[in-house]
NUZA-956712 format. One line per field, with one value per residue (C-alpha): chain; residue in one letter; x, y, z; residue number from 1. Coordinates in Angstrom, 1 decimal. Layout:
chain <- c(A,...)
res <- c(A,...)
u <- c(X,...)
v <- c(Y,...)
w <- c(Z,...)
n <- c(NUM,...)
This chain:
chain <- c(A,A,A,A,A,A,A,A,A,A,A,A,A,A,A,A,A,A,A,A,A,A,A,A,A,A,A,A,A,A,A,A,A,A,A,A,A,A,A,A,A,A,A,A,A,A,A,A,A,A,A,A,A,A,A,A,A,A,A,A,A,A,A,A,A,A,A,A,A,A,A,A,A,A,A,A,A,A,A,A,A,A,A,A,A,A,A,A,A,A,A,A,A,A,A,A,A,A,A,A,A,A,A,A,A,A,A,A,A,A,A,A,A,A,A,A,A,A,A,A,A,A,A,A,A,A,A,A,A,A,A,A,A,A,A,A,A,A,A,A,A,A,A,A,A,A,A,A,A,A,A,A,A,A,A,A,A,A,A,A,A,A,A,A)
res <- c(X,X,X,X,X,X,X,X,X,X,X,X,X,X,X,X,X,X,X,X,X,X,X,X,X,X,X,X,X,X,X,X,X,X,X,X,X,X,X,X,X,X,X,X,X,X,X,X,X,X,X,X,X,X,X,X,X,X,X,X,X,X,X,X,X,X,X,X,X,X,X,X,X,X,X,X,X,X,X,X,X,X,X,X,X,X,X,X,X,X,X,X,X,X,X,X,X,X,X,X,X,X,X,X,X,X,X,X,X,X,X,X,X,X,X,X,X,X,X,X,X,X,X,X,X,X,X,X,X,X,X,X,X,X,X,X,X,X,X,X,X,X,X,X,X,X,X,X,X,X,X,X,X,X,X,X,X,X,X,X,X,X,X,X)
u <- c(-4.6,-8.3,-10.4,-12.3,-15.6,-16.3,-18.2,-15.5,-12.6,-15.4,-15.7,-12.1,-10.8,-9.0,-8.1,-11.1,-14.9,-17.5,-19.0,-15.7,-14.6,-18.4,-17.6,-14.2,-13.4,-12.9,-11.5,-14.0,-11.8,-11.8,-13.0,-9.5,-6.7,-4.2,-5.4,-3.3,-0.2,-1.4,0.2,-2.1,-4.8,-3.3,-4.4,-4.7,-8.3,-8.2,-10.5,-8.2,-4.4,-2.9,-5.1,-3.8,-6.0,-4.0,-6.0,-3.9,-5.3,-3.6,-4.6,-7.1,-8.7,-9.0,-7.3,-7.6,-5.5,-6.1,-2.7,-2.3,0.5,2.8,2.3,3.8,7.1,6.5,7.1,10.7,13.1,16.0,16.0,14.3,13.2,9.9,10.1,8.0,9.3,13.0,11.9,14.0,12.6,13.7,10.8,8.3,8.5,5.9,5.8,2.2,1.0,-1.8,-3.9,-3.8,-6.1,-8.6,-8.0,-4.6,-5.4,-7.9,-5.7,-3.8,-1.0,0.1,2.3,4.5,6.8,8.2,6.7,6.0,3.9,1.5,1.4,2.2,5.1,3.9,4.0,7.7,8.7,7.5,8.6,5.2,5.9,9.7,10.9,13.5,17.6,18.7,15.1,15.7,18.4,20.6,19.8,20.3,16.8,13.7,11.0,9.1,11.3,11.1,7.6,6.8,9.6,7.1,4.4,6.2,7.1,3.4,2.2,4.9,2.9,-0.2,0.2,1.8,-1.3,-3.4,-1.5,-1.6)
v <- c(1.0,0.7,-1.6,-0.6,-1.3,-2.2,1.2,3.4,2.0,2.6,6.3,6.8,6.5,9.9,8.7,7.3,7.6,6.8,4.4,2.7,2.8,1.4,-1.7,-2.4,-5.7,-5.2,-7.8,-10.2,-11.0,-7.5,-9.2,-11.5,-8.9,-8.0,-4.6,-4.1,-4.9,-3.1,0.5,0.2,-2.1,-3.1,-5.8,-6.7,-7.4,-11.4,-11.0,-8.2,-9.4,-5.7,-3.8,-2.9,-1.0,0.4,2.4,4.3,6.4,9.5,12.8,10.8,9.7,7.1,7.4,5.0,5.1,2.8,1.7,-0.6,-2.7,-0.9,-3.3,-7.1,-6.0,-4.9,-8.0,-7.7,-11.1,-9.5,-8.2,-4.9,-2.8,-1.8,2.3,2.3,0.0,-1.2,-4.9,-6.4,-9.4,-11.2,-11.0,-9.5,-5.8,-4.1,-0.7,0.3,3.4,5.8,8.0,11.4,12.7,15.1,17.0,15.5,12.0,12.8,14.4,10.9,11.8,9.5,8.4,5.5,3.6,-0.2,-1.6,-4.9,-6.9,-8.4,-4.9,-6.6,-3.9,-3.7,-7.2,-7.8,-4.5,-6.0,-9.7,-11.2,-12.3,-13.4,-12.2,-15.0,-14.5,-10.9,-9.2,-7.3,-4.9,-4.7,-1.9,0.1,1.7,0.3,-1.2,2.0,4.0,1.3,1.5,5.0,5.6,3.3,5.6,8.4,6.9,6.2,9.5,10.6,8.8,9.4,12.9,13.0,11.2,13.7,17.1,19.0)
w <- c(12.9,14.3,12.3,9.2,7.5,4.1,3.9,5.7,3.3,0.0,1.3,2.2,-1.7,-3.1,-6.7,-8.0,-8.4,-6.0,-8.7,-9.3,-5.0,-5.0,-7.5,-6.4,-4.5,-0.8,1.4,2.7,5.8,7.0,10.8,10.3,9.9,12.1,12.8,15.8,13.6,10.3,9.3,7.0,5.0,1.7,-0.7,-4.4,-6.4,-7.0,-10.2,-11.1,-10.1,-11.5,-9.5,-5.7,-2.7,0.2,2.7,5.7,8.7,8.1,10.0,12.2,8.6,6.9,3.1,0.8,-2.7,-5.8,-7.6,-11.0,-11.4,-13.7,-17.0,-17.0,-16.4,-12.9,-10.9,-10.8,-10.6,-9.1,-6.0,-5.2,-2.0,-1.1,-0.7,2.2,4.7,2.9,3.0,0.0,-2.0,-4.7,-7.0,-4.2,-5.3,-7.8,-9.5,-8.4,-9.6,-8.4,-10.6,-9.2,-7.4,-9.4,-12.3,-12.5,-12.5,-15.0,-17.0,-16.8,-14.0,-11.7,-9.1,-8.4,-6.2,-5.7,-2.8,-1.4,-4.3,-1.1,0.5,3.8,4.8,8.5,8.6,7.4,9.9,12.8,12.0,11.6,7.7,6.2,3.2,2.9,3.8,3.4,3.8,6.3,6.6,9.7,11.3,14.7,15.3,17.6,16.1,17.1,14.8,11.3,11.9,12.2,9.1,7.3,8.2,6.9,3.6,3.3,4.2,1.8,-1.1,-0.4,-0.2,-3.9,-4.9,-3.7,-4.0,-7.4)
n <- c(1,2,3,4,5,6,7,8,9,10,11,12,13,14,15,16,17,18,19,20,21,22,23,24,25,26,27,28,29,30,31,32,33,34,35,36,37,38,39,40,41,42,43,44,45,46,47,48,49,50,51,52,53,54,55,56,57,58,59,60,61,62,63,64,65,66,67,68,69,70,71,72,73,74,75,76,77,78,79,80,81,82,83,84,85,86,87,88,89,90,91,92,93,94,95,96,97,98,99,100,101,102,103,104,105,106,107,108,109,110,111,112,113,114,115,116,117,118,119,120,121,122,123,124,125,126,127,128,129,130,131,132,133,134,135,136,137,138,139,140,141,142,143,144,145,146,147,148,149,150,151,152,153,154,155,156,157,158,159,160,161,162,163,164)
């Protein structure tokens, strides 16, 4: 993923207002990430723990999809696997869910899937974070293939967050 600015990712949101994608905490370390190892730029508000950001390149754009931890319950304590890249934690995984996009998400739709609480899937693909014993499932494919499945899974998402 190229590297972003704080003003490309504000522009970039799909499921919220311009006033809210304007007020919403944006990672001051943008300069610091891993770009060349990022899928895509995910992160949770630290004045706001239940609130999530993720923001993906998709169709040579940048997207960008606000997501709420699903309620106190969310963080689960056995173990669970992240839908977009099938890293398995024990307690790592959250519900998030996205408003829709538009009249749907104002009409209080939304969209959701268990995936890793830190949002650091491309990270645990490609080896860069552990998940702890177990993780990562034995698999056959390249590298190349997990990571464009998590791409997939992604796109997957964000497209049911924005489709009505």
């Amino acid at each position: 993923m190229k590297p972003l600015t704080e003003q490309e990712i504000r522009a970039a949101f799909v499921n919220c207002t311009k006033g809210e994608a304007k007020r919403l905490s944006v990672p001051r370390d943008l300069a610091d990430r891993p770009w060349d190892d990022l899928d895509f730029l995910g992160w949770r508000d630290p004045q706001a723990p239940d609130r999530a950001y993720l923001v993906a390149e998709l169709g040579g754009y940048p997207k960008a999809v606000a997501l709420r931890s699903s309620g106190a319950g969310s963080w689960q304590t056995r173990r669970s696997m992240c839908s977009l890249c099938l890293t398995t934690h024990s307690g790592g995984v959250s519900l998030l869910v996205a408003p829709r996009a538009g009249k749907a998400g104002q009409q209080g739709n939304s969209v959701g899937a268990y995936m890793c609480s830190d949002l650091a899937c491309s990270l645990y693909v490609r080896g860069k974070r552990d998940a702890g014993i177990g993780a990562r499932l034995h698999e056959t494919i390249t590298l190349e293939e997990k990571i464009e499945r998590t791409v997939t899974n992604l796109a997957a998402f964000v497209a049911r967050v924005t489709t009505a």
